[in-house]
C-alpha positions in Angstrom: -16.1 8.0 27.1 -14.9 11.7 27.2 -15.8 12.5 23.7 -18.5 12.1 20.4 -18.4 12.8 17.1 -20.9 12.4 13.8 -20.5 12.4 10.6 -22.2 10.7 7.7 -19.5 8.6 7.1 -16.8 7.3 9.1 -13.3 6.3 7.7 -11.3 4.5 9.9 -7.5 4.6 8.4 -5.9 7.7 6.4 -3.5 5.3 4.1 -3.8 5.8 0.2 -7.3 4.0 0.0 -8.7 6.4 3.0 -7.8 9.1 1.8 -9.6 8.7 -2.2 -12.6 7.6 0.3 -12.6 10.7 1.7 -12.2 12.5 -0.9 -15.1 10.7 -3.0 -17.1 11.1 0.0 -16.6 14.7 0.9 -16.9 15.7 -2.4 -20.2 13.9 -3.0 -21.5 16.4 0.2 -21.1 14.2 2.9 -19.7 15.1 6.2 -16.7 12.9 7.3 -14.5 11.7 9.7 -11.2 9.9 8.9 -9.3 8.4 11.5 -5.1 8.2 11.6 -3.0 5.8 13.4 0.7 7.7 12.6 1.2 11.6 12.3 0.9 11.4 8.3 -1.8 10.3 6.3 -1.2 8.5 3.1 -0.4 5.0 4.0 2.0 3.6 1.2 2.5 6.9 0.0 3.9 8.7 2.9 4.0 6.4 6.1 4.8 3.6 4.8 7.4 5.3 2.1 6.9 3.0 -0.9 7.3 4.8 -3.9 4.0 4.5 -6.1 4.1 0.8 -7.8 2.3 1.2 -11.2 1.7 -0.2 -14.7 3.0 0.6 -17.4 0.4 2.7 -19.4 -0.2 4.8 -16.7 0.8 8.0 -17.9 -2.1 7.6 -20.6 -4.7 5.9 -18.9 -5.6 3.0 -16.3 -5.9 5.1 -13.1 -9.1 7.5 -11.6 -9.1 11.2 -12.5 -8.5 12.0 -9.0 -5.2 9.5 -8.7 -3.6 11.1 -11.9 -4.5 14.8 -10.5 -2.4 13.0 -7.6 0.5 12.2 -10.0 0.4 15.5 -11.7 0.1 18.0 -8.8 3.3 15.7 -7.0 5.3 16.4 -10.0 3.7 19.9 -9.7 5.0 20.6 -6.3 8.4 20.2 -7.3 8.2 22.5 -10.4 7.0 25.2 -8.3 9.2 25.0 -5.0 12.4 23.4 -5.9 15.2 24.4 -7.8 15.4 21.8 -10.7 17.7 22.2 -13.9 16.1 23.6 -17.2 16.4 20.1 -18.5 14.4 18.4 -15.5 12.2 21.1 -15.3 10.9 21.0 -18.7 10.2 17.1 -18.7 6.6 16.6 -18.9 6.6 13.5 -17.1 9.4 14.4 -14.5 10.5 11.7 -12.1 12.3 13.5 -9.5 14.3 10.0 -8.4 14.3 9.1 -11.8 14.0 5.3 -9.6 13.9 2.2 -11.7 10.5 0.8 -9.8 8.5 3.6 -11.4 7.7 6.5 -13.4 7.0 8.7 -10.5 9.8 8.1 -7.8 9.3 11.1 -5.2 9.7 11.8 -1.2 7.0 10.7 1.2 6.4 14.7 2.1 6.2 15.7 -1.2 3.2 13.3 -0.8 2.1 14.3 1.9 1.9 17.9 0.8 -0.4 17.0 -2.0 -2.9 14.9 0.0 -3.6 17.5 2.5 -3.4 20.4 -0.4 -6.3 17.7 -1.9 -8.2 17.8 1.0 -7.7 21.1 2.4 -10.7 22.2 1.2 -13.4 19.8 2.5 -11.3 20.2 6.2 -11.1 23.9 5.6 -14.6 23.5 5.0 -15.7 21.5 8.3 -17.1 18.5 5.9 -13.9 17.1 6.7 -12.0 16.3 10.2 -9.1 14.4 10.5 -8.0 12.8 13.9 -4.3 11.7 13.9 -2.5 9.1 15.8 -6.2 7.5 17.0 -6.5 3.6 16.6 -9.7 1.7 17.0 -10.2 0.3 20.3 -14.2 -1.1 20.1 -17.0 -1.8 17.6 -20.3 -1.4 19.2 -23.0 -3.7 16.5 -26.9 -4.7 16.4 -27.4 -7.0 14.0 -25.6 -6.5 10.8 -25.2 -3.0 10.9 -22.4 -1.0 13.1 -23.8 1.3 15.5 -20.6 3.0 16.5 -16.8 2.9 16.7 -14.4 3.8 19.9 -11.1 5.2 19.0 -8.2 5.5 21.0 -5.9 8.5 21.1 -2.5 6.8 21.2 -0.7 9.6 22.9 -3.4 10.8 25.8 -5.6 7.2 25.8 -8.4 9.4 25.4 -11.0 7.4 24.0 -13.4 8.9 21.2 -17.2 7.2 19.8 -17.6 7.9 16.6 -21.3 7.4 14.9 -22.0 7.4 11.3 -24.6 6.4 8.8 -21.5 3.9 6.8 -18.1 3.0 8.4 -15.2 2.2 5.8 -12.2 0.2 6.8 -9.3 1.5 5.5 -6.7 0.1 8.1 -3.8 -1.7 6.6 -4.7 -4.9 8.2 -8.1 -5.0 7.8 -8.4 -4.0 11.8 -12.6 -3.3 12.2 -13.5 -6.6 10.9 -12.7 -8.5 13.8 -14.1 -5.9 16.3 -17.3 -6.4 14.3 -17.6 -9.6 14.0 -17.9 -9.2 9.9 -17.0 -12.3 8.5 -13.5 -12.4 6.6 -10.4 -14.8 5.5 -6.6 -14.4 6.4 -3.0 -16.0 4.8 -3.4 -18.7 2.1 -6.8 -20.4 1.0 -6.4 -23.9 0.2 -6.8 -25.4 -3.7 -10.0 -27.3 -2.8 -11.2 -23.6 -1.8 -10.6 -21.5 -4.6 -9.4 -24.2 -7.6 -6.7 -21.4 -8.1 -3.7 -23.2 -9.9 -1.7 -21.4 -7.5 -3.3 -21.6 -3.8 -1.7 -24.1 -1.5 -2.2 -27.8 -1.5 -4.2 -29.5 1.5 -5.8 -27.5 4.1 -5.4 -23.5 4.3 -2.9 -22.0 5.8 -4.4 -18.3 7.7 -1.3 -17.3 9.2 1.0 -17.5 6.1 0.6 -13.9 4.6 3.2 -12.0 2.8 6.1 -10.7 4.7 6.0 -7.1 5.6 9.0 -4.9 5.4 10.0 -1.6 7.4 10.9 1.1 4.7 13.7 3.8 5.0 15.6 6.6 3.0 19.3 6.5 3.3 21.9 9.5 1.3 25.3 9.0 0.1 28.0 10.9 1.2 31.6 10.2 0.0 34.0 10.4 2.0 31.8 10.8 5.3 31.4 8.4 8.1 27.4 7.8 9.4 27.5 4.3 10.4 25.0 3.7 12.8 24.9 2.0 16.1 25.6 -1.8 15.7 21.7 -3.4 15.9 20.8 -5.3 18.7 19.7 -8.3 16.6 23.1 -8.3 14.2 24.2 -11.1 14.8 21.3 -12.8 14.2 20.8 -11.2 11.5 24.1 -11.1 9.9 23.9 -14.9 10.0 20.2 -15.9 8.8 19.5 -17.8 6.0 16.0 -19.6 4.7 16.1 -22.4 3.3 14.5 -21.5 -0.1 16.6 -18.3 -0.6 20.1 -18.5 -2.3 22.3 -17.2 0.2 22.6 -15.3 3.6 19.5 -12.5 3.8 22.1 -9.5 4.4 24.2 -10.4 0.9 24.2 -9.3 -2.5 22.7 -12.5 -3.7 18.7 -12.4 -4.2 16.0 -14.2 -6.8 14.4 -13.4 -9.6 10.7 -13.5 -8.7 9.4 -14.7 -11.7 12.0 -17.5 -12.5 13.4 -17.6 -8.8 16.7 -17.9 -10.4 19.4 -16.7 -8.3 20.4 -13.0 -9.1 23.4 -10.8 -7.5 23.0 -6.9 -7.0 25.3 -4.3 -6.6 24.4 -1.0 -4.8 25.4 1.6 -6.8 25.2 1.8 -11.0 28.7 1.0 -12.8 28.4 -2.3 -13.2 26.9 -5.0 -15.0 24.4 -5.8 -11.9 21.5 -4.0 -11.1 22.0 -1.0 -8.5 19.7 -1.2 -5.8 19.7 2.5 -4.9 19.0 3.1 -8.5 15.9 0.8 -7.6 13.7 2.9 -5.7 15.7 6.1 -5.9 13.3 8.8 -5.0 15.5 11.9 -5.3 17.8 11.9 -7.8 20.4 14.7 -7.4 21.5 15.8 -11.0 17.8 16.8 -11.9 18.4 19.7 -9.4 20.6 23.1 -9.4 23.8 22.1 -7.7 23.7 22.5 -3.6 20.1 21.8 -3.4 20.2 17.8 -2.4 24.0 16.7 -1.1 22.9 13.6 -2.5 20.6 11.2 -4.2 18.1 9.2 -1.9 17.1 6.3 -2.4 14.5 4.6 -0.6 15.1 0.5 0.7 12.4 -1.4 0.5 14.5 -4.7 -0.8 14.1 -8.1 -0.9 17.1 -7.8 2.0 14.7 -6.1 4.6 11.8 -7.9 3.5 10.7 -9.7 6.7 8.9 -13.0 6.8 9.6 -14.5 10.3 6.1 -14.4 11.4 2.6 -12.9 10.8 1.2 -9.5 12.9 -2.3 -10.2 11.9 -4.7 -12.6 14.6 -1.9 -13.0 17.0 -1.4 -11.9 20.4 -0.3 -8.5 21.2 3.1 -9.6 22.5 4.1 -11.4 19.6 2.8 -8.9 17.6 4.9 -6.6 18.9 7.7 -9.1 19.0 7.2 -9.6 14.9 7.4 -5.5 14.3 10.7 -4.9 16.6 12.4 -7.7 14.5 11.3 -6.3 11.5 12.9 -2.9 12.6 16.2 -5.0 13.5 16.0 -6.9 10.1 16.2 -2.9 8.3 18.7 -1.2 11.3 21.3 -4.4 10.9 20.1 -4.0 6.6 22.0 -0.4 7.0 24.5 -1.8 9.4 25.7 -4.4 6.8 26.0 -2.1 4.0 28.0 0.7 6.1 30.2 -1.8 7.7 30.3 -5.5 5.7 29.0 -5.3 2.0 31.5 -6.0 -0.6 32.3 -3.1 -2.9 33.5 -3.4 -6.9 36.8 -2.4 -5.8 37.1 -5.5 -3.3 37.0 -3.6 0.0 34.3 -3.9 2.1 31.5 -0.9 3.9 29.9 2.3 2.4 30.0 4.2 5.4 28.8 7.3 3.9 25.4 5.7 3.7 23.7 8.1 5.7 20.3 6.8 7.5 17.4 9.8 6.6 15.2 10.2 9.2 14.0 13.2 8.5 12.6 11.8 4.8 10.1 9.5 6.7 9.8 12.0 10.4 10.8 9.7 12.8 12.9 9.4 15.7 14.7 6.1 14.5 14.9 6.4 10.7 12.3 3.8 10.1 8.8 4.5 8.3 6.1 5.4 10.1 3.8 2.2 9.9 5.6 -0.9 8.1 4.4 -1.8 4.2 1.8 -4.2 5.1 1.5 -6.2 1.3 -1.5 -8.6 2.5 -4.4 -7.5 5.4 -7.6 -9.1 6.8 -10.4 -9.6 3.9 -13.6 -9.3 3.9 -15.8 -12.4 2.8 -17.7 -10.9 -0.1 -20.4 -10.9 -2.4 -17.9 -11.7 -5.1 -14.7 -13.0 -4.2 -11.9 -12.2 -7.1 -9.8 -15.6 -8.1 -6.8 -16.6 -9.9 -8.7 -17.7 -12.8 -10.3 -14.0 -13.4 -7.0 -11.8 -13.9 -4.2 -14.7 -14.4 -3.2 -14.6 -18.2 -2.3 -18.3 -18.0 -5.7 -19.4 -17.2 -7.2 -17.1 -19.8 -7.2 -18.5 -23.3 -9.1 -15.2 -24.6 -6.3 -13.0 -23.5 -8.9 -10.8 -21.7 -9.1 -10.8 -17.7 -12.9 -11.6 -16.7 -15.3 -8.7 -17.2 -17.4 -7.6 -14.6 -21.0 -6.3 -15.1 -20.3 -4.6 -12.1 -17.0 -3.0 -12.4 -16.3 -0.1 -10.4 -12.9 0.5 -11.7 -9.5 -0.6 -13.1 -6.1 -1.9 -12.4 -2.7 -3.9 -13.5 -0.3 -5.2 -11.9 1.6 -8.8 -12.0 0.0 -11.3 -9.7 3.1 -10.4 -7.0 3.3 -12.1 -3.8 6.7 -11.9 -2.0 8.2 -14.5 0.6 5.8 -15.5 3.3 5.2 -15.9 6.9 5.0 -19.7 5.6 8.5 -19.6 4.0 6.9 -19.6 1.0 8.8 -18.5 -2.1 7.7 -15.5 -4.4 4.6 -15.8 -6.9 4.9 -14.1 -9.4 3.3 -14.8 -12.9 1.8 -12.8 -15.6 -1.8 -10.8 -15.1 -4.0 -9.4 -17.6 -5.5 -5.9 -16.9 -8.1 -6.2 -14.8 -11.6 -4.5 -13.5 -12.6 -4.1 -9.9 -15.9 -5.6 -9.2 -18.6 -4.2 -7.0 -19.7 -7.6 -5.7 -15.9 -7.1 -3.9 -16.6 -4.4 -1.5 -19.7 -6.1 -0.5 -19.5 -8.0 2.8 -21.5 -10.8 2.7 -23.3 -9.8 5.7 -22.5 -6.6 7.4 -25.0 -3.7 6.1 -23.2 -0.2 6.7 -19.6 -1.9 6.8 -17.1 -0.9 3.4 -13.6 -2.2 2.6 -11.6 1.0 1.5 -8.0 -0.7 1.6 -6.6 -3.9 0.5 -9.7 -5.4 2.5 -11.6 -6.4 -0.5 -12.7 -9.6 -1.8 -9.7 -10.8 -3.1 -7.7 -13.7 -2.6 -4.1 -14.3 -1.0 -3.4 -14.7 -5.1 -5.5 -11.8 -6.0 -4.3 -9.8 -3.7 -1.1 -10.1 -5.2 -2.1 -7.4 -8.1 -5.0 -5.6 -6.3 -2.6 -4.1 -3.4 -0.6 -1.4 -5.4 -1.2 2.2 -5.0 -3.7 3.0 -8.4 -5.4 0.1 -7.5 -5.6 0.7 -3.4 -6.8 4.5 -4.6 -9.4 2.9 -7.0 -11.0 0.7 -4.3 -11.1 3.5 -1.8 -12.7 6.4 -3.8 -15.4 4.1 -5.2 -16.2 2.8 -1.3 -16.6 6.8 -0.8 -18.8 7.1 -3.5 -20.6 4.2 -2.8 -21.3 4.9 1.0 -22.6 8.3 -0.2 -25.1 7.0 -3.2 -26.3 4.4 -0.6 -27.1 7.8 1.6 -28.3 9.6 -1.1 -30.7 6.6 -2.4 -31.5 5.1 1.4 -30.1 1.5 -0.2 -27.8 -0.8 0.8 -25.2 -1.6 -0.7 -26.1 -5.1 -2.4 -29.3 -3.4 -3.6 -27.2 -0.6 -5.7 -25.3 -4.0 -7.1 -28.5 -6.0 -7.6 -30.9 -3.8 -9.1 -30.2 -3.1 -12.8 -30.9 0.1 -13.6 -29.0 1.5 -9.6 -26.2 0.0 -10.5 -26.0 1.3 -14.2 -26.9 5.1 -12.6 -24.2 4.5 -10.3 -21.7 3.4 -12.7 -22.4 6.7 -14.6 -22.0 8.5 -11.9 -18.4 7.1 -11.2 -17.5 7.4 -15.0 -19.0 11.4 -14.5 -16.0 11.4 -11.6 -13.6 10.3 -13.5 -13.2 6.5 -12.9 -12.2 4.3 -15.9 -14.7 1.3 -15.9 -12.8 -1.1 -18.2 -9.8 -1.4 -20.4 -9.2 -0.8 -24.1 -8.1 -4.1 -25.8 -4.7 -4.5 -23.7 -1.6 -6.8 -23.2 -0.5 -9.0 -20.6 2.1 -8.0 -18.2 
């Protein structure tokens, strides 16, 4: 071992959930140490490049103090350093894509720039250190508790232990649990598990998760020529076709998630379809002085590079690896299609100004950083969050379950997409819902926090509590949670299961800013 570090609290993972950990943690006086497998932090919000998936009263209320100070200072950093037009500039909710997917469409650096402007001062500081490109390697246990955690540095193999009074495990797959031996569930729980109305018939299924996509920003410019190299995997891909889905993958043709009605797509607005780059547009040119962007970006994370074709999670690392080059094929030969084959309005064929933007996500082959991962490991937990809590079908009050313990809030659909099972979409209504404490509590494991989409959810659940609001919710209350079990010397199941700790600690996160439950709201 050529290095050690301690800190009061380790956080393994610097993706949206990691980095409100942090945050919650530094600011609550602890020292810190958060971990990064790619050269950004962020996670959906800057590797990944996913423009922020929210509800629709977010502008008002429904998210932490700390996530809207997010929201604001994003829209913020484009006030003060780019040259928008008087119109755009004066917006008080400016969406600088002005993307249909949400009210806050913006570049993965512009994210970026905020989280580290967020945290500059706890790293500034010294309460804060943040090791990039470092992916855990070993998890060294006695008993229930984690004694220590080896890194490795991806670029040098230098390996790193790491000790800390509480470990929180914000990777995107949920990668400590296994090295820990904390007890958790993958893919799709059976009905005679979880009575959901919605979980798969007969025996679970652990390896069919949702299908994962590899994101990337592409430009148009009329007139030039950018096609790209012709994918390795073209053919292949050019050809597929699942059985449940309408038409060829790389087509115009997709489904309706909620009705999974057939539904055709068109790529730029003007017509009667819906325009895909208009979809998750994240820079929209018109809002700024002329010169400043050659074009509008948009951001492709569509049903067309969605990629289902097998799971990454508990498999060997050969087919692992397998899964995530096809993935990048199923994107490259995405772009290839649309510069080369797509049909246009005007019944020719190719947009070969589509110009791949590598520079929008920093890296080498255009592609994000780390793929969206929509499902992880999760952790078996105190409280395990079902269909029949949050879905508004199975609640004839209208209200989604209340939680004694809630530690925060979220919305969202119940939104799974095509899985590794070639399973269709699920997508049915939710009711605004709380985050309970009893779901960041392994059943187990003492010192051991989920901090991502690791929680005690459901492959149903998890469907509505994986969005960024809600990720950033779950992460800052681990962080605050780690430190009041510091502050208190409890454990974590004792803050939840004594009375009058868990109603100080629920003060204490309303004091911080967290919304603990909903005014009287709507489905969705």
């Amino acid at each position: 071992m050529n290095k050690s570090y301690t800190a009061d609290i380790v956080i393994i993972g610097g993706g949206t959930g990691g980095c409100a950990a942090a945050l919650a943690a530094a600011k609550s006086g602890k020292s810190v140490i958060l971990t990064e497998e790619t050269d950004w932090i962020g996670g959906q919000l800057t590797s990944q490049a996913v423009p922020p998936d929210e509800h629709r009263w977010i502008e008002q209320f429904g998210c932490t103090r700390t996530y809207r100070e997010f929201r604001n200072e994003v829209r913020d950093y484009y006030r003060r350093h780019f040259p928008l037009t008087e119109e755009a500039r004066s917006r008080v909710h400016l969406n600088p894509g002005n993307g249909g997917v949400s009210r806050l469409c913006h570049e993965p650096r512009a994210a970026l720039a905020v989280l580290q402007a967020m945290l500059a001062p706890y790293v500034h500081s010294g309460r804060l250190q943040i090791l990039y490109r470092y992916q855990v390697q070993a998890v060294s246990v006695d008993g229930d508790d984690i004694q220590s955690v080896t890194m490795r540095q991806l670029e040098t193999n230098e390996l790193v232990e790491l000790t800390a009074a509480y470990y929180l495990d914000a990777t995107e797959c949920g990668d400590v649990l296994p090295l820990a031996g904390a007890e958790y569930v993958t893919g799709a729980e059976s009905f005679s598990q979880t009575g959901e109305p919605h979980a798969v018939k007969g025996d679970a299924l652990p390896q069919d998760m949702q299908g994962f996509t590899y994101c990337f920003a592409m430009d148009y410019i009329e007139g030039e020529d950018h096609t790209i190299e012709r994918p390795e995997r073209y053919d292949f891909w050019r050809a597929y076709k699942a059985d449940f889905w309408p038409d060829r993958l790389l087509s115009w043709t997709g489904v309706r998630p909620h009705t999974l009605e057939a539904v055709d797509y068109e790529l730029f607005e003007g017509t009667e379809r819906y325009s895909l780059f208009y979809y998750r547009r994240i820079i929209d040119a018109a809002q700024f002085e002329e010169g400043t962007y050659p074009g509008s970006i948009s951001l492709v994370n569509w049903p067309q590079n969605d990629y289902w074709l097998g799971s990454v999670i508990d498999v060997s690392e050969n087919e692992r690896q397998r899964h995530l080059w096809d993935a990048k094929q199923l994107s490259l030969s995405l772009l290839y299609w649309l510069q080369t084959e797509a049909p246009r309005p005007d019944g020719g064929t190719g947009y070969p100004g589509l110009r791949l933007r590598k520079d929008v996500v920093g890296t080498d082959d255009g592609l994000a950083m780390y793929p969206y991962m929509r499902e992880s490991r999760r952790i078996k937990a105190e409280f395990t969050v079902l269909e029949q809590h949050v879905s508004t079908d199975c609640r004839a009050d209208g209200k989604a379950e209340q939680f004694h313990d809630s530690v925060g809030i979220g919305c969202y659909r119940i939104d799974l997409h095509p899985s590794t099972g070639n399973r269709h979409y699920i997508d049915i209504s939710s009711l605004p819902f709380q985050i309970p404490l009893g779901s960041l509590i392994p059943i187990r494991m003492i010192n051991l926090l989920p901090a991502c989409k690791n929680l005690g959810v459901t492959h149903i659940t998890n469907g509505c509590y994986r969005l960024h609001p809600v990720e950033w919710n779950i992460g800052e209350a681990a962080g605050f949670l780690a430190s009041r079990c510091i502050d208190r010397k409890l454990k974590p199941r004792d803050i939840r299961n004594q009375e009058s700790e868990l109603r100080e600690f629920q003060r204490m996160l309303v004091s911080f800013g967290i919304e603990l439950e909903w005014p009287t709201m709507h489905a969705v």
